[in-house]
C-alpha positions as CSV (number, residue, x, y, z in Angstrom):
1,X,-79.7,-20.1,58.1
2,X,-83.3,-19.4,56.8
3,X,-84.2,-15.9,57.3
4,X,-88.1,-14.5,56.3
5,X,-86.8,-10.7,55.1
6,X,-85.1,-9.3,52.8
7,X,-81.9,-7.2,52.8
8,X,-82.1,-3.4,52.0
9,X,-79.6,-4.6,48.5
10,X,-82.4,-7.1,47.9
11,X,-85.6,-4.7,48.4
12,X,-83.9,-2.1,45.9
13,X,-83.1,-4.8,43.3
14,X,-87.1,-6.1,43.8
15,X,-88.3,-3.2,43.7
16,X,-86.6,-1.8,40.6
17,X,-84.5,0.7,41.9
18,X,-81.6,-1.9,41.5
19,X,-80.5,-0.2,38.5
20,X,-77.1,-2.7,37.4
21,X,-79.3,-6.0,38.1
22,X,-82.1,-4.6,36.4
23,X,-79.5,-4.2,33.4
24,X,-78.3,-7.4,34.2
25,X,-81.9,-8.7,33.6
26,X,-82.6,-7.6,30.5
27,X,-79.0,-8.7,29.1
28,X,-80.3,-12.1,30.5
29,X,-83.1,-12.5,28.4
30,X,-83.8,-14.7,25.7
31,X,-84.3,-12.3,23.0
32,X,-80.5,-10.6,23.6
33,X,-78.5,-10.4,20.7
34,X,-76.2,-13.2,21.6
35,X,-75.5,-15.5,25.0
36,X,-72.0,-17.2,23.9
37,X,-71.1,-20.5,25.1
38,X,-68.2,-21.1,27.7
39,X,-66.3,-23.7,27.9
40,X,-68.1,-25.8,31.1
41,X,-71.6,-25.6,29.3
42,X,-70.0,-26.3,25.6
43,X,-67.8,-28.9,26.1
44,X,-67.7,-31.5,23.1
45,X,-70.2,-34.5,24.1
46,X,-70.8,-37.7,23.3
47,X,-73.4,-38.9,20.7
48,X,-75.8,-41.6,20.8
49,X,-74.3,-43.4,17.9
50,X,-71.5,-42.9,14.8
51,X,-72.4,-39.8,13.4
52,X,-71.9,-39.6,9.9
53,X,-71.5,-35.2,10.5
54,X,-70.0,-33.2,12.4
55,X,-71.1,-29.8,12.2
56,X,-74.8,-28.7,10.3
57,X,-74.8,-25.3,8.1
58,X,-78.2,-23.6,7.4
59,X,-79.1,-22.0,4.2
60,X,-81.9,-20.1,5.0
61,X,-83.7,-18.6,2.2
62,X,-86.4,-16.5,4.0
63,X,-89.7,-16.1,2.3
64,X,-90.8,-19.4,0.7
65,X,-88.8,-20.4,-2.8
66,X,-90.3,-21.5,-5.6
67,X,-89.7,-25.1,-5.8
68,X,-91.4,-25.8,-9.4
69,X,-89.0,-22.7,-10.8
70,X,-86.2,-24.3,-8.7
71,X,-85.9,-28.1,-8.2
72,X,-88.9,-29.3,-9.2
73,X,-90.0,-29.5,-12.8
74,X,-93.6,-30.0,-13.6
75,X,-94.5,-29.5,-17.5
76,X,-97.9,-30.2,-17.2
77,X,-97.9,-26.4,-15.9
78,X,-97.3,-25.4,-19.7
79,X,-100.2,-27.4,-21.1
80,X,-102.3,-25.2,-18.4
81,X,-100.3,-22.0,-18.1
82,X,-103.5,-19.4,-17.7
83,X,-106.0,-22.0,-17.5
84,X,-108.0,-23.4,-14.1
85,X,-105.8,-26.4,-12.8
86,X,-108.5,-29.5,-12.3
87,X,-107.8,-30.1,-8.9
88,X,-108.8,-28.6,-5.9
89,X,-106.2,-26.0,-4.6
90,X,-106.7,-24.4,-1.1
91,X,-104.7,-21.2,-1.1
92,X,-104.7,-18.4,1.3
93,X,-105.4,-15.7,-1.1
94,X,-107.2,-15.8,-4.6
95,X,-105.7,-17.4,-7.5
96,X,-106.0,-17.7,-11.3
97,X,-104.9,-19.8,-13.6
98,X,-101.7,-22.1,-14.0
99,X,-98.1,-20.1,-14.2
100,X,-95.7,-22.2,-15.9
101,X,-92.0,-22.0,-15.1
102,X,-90.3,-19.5,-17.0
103,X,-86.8,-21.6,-16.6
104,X,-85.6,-24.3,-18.1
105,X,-84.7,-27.3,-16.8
106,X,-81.9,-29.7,-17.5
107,X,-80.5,-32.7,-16.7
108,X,-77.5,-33.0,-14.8
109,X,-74.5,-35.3,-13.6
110,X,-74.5,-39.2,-13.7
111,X,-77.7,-39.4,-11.8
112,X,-79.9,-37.0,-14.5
113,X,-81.7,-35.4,-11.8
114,X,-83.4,-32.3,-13.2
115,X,-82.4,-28.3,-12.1
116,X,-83.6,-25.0,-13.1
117,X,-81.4,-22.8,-15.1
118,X,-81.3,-20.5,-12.0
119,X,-79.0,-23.1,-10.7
120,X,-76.6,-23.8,-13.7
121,X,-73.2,-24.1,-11.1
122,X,-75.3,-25.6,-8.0
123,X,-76.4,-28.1,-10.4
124,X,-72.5,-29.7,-11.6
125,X,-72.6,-30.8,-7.6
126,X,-76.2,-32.8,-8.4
127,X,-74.4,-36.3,-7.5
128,X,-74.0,-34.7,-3.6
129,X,-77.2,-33.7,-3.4
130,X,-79.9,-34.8,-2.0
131,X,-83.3,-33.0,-3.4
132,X,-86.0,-33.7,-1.1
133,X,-89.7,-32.3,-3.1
134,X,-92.1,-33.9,-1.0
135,X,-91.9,-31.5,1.9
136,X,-94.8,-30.2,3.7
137,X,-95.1,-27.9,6.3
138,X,-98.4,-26.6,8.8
139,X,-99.5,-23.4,8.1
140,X,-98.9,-21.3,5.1
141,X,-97.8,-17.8,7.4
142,X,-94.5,-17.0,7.4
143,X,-94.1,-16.5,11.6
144,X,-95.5,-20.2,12.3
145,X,-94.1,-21.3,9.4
146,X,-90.6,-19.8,10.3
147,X,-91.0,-21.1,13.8
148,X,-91.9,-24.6,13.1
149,X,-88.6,-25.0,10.7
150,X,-86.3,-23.4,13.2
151,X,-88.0,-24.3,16.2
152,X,-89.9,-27.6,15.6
153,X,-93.0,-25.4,16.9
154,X,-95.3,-23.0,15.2
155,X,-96.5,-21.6,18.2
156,X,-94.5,-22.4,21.9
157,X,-91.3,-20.7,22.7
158,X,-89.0,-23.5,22.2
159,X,-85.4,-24.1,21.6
160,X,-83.9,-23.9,17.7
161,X,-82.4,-26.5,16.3
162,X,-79.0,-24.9,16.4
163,X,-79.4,-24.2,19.6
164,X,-80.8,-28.8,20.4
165,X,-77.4,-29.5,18.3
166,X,-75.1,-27.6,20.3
167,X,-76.7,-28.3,23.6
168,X,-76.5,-32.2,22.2
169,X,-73.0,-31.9,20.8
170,X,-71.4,-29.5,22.5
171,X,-68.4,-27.3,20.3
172,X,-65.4,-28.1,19.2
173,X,-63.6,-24.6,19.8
174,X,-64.3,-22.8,23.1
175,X,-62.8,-19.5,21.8
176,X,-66.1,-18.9,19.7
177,X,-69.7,-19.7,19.8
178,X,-70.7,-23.1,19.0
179,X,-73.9,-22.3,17.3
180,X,-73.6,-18.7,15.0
181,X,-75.9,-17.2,12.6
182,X,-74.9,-15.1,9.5
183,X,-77.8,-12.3,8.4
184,X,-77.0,-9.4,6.6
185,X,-78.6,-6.0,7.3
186,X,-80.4,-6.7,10.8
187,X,-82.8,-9.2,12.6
188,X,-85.4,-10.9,10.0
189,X,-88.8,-11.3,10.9
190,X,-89.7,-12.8,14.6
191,X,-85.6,-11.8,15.0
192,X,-83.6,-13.9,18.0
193,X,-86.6,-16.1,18.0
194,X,-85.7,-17.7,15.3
195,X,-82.5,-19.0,16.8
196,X,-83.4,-18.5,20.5
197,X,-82.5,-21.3,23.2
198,X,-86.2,-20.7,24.7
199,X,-85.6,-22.8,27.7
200,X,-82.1,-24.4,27.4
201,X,-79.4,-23.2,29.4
202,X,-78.5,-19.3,27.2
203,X,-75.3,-20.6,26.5
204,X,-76.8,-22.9,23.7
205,X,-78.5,-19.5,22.1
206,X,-77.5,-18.6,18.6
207,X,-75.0,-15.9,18.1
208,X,-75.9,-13.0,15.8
209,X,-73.6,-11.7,13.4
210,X,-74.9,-9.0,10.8
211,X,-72.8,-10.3,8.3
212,X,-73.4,-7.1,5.6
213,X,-70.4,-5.2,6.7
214,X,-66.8,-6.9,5.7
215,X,-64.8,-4.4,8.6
216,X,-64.1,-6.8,11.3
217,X,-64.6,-4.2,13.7
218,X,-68.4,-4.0,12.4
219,X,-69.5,-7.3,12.3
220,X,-68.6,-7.9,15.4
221,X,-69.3,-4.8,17.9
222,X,-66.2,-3.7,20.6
223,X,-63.8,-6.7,19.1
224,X,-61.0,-4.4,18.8
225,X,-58.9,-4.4,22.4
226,X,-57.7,-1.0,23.1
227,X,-56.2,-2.4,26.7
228,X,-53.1,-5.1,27.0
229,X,-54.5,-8.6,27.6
230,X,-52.8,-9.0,30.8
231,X,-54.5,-5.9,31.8
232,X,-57.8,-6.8,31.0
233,X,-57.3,-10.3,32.5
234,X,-57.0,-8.9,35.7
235,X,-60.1,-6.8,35.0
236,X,-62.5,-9.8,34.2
237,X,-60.8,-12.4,37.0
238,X,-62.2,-9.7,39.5
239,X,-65.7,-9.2,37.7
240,X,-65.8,-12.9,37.8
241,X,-65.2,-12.8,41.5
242,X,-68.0,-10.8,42.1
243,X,-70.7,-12.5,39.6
244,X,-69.5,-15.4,41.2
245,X,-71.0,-14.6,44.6
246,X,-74.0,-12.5,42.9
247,X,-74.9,-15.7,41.2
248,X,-74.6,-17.9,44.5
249,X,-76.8,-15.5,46.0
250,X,-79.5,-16.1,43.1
251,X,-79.7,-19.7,43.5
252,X,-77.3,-20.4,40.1
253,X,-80.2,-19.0,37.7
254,X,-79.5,-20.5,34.8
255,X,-79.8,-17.5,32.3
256,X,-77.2,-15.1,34.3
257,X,-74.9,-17.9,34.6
258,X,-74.5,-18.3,31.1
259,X,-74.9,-14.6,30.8
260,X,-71.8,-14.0,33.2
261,X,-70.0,-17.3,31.4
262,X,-70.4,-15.6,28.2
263,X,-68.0,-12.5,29.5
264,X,-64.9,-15.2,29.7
265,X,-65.8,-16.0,25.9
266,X,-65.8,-12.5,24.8
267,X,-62.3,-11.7,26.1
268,X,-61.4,-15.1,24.3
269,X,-63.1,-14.1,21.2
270,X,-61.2,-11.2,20.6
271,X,-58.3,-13.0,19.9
272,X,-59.9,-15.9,18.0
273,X,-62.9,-13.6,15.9
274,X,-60.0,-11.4,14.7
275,X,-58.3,-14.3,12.6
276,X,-61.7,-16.2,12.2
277,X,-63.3,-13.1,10.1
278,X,-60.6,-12.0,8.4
279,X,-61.1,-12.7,4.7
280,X,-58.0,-10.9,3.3
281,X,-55.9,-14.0,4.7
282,X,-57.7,-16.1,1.6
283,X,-55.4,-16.9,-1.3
284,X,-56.7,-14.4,-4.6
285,X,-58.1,-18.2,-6.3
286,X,-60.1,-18.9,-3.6
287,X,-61.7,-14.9,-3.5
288,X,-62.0,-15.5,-6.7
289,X,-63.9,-18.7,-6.5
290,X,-66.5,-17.1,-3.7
291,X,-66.8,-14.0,-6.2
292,X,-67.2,-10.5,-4.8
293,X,-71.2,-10.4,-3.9
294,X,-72.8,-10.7,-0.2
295,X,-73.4,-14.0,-0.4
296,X,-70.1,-15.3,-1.1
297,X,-68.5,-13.8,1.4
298,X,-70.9,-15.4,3.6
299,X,-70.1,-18.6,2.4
300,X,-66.6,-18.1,2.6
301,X,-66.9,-16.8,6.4
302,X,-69.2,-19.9,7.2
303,X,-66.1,-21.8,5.6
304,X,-63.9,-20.4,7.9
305,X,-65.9,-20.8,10.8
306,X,-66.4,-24.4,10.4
307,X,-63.0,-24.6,10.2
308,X,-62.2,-23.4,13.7
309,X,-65.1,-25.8,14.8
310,X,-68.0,-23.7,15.2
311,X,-70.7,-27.0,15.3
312,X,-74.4,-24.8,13.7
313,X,-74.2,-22.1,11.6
314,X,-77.5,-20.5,9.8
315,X,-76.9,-18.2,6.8
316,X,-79.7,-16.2,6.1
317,X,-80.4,-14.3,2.4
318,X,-81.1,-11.6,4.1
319,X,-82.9,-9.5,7.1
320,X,-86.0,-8.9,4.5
321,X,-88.4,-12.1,3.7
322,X,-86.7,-11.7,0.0
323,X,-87.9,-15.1,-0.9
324,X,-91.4,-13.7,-0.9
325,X,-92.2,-13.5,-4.6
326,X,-96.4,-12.4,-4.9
327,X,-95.3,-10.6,-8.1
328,X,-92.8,-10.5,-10.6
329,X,-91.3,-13.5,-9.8
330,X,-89.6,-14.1,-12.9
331,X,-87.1,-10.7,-12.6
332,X,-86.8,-11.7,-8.5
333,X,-86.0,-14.7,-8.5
334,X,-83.7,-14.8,-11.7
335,X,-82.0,-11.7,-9.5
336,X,-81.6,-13.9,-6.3
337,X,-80.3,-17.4,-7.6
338,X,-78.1,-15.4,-9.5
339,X,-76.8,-14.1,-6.4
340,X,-76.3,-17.8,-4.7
341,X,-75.8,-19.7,-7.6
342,X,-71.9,-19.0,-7.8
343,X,-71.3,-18.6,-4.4
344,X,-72.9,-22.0,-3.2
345,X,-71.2,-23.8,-6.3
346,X,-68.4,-22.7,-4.5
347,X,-68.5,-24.0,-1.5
348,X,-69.7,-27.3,-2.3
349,X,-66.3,-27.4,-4.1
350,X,-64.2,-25.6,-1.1
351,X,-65.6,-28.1,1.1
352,X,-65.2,-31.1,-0.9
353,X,-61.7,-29.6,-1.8
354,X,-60.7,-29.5,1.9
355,X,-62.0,-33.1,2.7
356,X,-64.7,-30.7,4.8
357,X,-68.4,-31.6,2.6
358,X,-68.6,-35.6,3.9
359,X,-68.3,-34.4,7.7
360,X,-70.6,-31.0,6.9
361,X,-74.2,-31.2,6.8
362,X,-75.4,-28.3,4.1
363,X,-79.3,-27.7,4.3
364,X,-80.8,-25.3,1.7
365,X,-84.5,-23.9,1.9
366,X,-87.0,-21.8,3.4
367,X,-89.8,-22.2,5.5
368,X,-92.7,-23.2,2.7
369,X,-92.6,-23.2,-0.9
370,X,-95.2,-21.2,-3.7
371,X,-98.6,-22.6,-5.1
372,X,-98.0,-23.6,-9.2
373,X,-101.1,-21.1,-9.8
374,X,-100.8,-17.6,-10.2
375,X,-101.6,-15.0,-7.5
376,X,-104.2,-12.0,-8.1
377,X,-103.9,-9.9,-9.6
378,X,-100.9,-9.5,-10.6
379,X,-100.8,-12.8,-12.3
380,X,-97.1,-12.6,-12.4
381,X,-96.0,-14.2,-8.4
382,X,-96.9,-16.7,-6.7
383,X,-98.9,-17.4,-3.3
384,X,-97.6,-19.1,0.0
385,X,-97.8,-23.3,-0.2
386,X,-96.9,-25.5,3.0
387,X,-98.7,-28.7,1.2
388,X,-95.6,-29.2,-1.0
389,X,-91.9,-27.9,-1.2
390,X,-88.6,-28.7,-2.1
391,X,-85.6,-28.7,0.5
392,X,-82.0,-30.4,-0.7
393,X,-79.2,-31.4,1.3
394,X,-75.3,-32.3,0.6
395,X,-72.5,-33.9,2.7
396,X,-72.7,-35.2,5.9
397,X,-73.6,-38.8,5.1
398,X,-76.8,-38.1,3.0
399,X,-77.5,-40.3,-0.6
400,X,-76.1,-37.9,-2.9
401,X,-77.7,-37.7,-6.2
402,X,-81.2,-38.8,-5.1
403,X,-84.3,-37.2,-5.4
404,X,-86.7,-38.4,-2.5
405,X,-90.5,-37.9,-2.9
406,X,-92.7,-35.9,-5.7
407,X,-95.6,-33.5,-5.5
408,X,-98.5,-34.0,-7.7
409,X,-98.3,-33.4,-10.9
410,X,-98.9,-29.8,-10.4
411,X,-96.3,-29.6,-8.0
412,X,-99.2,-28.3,-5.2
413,X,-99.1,-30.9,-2.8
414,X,-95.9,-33.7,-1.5
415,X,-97.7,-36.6,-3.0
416,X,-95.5,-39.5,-2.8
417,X,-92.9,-40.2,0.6
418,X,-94.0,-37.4,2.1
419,X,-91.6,-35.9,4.7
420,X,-92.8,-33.3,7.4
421,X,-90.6,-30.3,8.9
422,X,-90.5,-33.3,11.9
423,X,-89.1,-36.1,10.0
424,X,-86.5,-33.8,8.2
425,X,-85.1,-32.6,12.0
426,X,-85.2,-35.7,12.8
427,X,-83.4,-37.2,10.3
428,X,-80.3,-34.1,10.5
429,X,-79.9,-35.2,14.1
430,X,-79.9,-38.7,13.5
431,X,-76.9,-37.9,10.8
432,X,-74.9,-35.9,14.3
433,X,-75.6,-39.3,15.8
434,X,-78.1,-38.0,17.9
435,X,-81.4,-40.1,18.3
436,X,-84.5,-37.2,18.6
437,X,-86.5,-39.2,20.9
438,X,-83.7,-38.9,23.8
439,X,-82.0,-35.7,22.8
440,X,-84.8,-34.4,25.9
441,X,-84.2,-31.7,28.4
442,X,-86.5,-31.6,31.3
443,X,-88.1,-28.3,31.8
444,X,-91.8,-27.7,33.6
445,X,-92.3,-31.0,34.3
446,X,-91.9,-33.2,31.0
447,X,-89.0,-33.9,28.7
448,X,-89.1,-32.0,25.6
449,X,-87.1,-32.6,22.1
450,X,-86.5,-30.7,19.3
451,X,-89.4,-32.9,17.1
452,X,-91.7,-32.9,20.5
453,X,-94.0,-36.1,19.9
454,X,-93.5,-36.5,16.1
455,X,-91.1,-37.1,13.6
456,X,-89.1,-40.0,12.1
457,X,-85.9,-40.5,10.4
458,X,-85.8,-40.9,6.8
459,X,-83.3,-43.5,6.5
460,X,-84.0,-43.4,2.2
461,X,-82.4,-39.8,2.9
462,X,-79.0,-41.3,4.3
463,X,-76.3,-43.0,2.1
């Protein structure tokens, strides 16, 4: 029966004085820390065609790495190191002269593609890589920039890309999130946006896990159980209950469902979590492989994660934008490959090892790359540069041992097979079998995608 007033229940909750649905509301929105998946929104689905992966990992290295002191050689940037570059470079701050590489580059594996030093153990996996240095970006600011590679969008609030695959593909383990992200020592810049499901159901948002601490109990907050399960069973059937007709009442809103669905994963999450994040249950070779640093126990937890089929997961260097090297890059960036180097030789051989890597899409870069010139006036770093970059990616059906594209000569500017933030997400969800021009979700209106109007698969990318 239609009825034109409101209840005295509804007029507090209006008017603010509902003080648990207010709560409720904020735990709702898009920028909390994580809305899990259940198992009615996350069930595995079916793909447009044979997907050559399974499950996509993110290695996010947040500020913009180098790409001609990384995978990118360009010795014409010794014959002008301190000298004026004869070409026309638009940077956003001022520049001086050419800064050659301080690293040396080598050739490696059957295919001879060329790595920096930085990446001596990386580089034995060269033949399952796929090195990718004609990317190009929009805007050299590290928000947009961060937006458009997570997001597809430098400005709107839209969905990740974690957040497109999961909603696409659904996850393979209902006791845990289907789309997780690893960042040691808090949110980084623009935080939960970064892996936000915007408008997408919340049970497609990313799941934040500050991945610094190695206690269980600290990564993930309240995981321990201090109350039998048969107890707290009881307990979250009759919260259920009522959440049930709360919801009912609120016309299904689509963010407190998935905000009341995610209360059944977290009872299930204690169980599965506890094993999941447990690193002492590795063999000693295998800690030894990882190595004891940060970043190999984040590689080693990602391992373990995919494992139990968690479908996206997006490890980050750090909360900082450590990447950012406007000075002393040569100390900073030495510092930080040596800090990845190791660890992700590793798991390209874990994964390979385990039969994992040719069903596991690996991704590794940041959201732009650095002008070949150096910045003022230090003269020792170098400035922001979305007209060229270097990405690579391994497994998951791409042509290992390939380099696709080339920036000028300077390595300023993707020159040759250029491929656009667009045409690389594109091309990851065509790998998951998804085609980007119908992975849509209506919303205001219009169907929207991950690659919005643009973007097409690079099939030179796929094997």
């Amino acid at each position: 029966m239609n009825r034109s007033y409101l209840t005295r229940r509804e007029m507090l909750a209006r008017s603010g004085m509902g003080l648990g649905m207010l709560a409720l509301g904020q735990l709702a929105s898009e920028d909390a820390r994580a809305v899990a998946a259940s198992s009615k929104s996350m069930a595995s689905a079916a793909t447009h065609f044979q997907p050559r992966a399974k499950r996509v990992v993110h290695l996010f290295m947040n500020g913009g790495p180098s790409q001609v002191d990384t995978f990118d050689p360009k010795p014409m940037l010794e014959k002008y190191h301190g000298k004026p570059i004869p070409a026309s470079l638009p940077t956003e701050r001022k520049t001086g002269g050419a800064l050659a590489s301080p690293f040396r580059f080598e050739k490696y594996g059957q295919s001879g593609i060329e790595v920096s030093e930085l990446y001596q153990q990386t580089a034995q996996h060269i033949d399952d890589l796929c090195v990718v240095r004609s990317m190009h970006s929009d805007i050299p600011n590290h928000e947009p920039a961060l937006l458009l590679m997570n997001c597809g969008d430098n400005i709107m609030p839209r969905p990740s890309m974690g957040s497109w695959v999961t909603y696409g593909l659904g996850t393979e383990n209902n006791n845990l999130p289907g789309f997780m992200v690893l960042c040691p020592g808090g949110y980084p810049i623009l935080g939960p946006k970064n892996w936000r499901s915007a408008f997408l159901p919340g049970a497609y948002q990313g799941t934040y896990i500050d991945s610094k601490h190695q206690e269980i109990s600290k990564l993930i907050a309240d995981i321990d159980n201090p109350h039998p399960a048969d107890e707290q069973r009881k307990q979250l059937d009759l919260l259920q209950r009522f959440n049930a007709n709360h919801l009912a009442s609120r016309r299904h809103d689509p963010q407190l469902e998935s905000r009341i669905e995610s209360f059944e994963l977290a009872y299930r999450m204690q169980f599965e979590a506890t094993d999941a994040f447990d690193l002492s249950k590795e063999p000693k070779h295998i800690l030894e492989l990882y190595g004891e640093g940060l970043q190999g126990r984040q590689l080693l937890l990602t391992r373990r994660l995919l494992e139990r089929g968690v479908r996206f997961l997006q490890v980050w260097h750090g909360a900082g934008q450590e990447w950012d090297h406007h000075s002393d890059i040569e100390i900073s960036l030495r510092n930080l490959c040596g800090q990845w180097d190791r660890p992700l030789a590793a798991f390209l051989t874990d994964l390979k090892q385990r039969g994992m890597l040719d069903e596991t899409l690996v991704l590794w870069g940041g959201e732009f790359g650095r002008t070949p010139v150096a910045e003022m006036p230090s003269l020792s770093g170098r400035d922001h540069n979305h007209y060229g970059f270097s990405v690579w990616m391994a497994g998951g059906g791409v042509r290992g041992g390939h380099v696709h594209g080339a920036t000028d000569e300077f390595g300023f500017k993707a020159a040759e097979d250029r491929v656009h933030v667009h045409d690389l997400h594109a091309t990851i969800l065509h790998l998951l079998g998804l085609d980007h021009e119908q992975l849509t979700y209506r919303y205001a209106g219009r169907d929207f995608r991950l690659t919005d109007v643009h973007g097409n698969v690079i099939h030179d990318l796929i094997s």
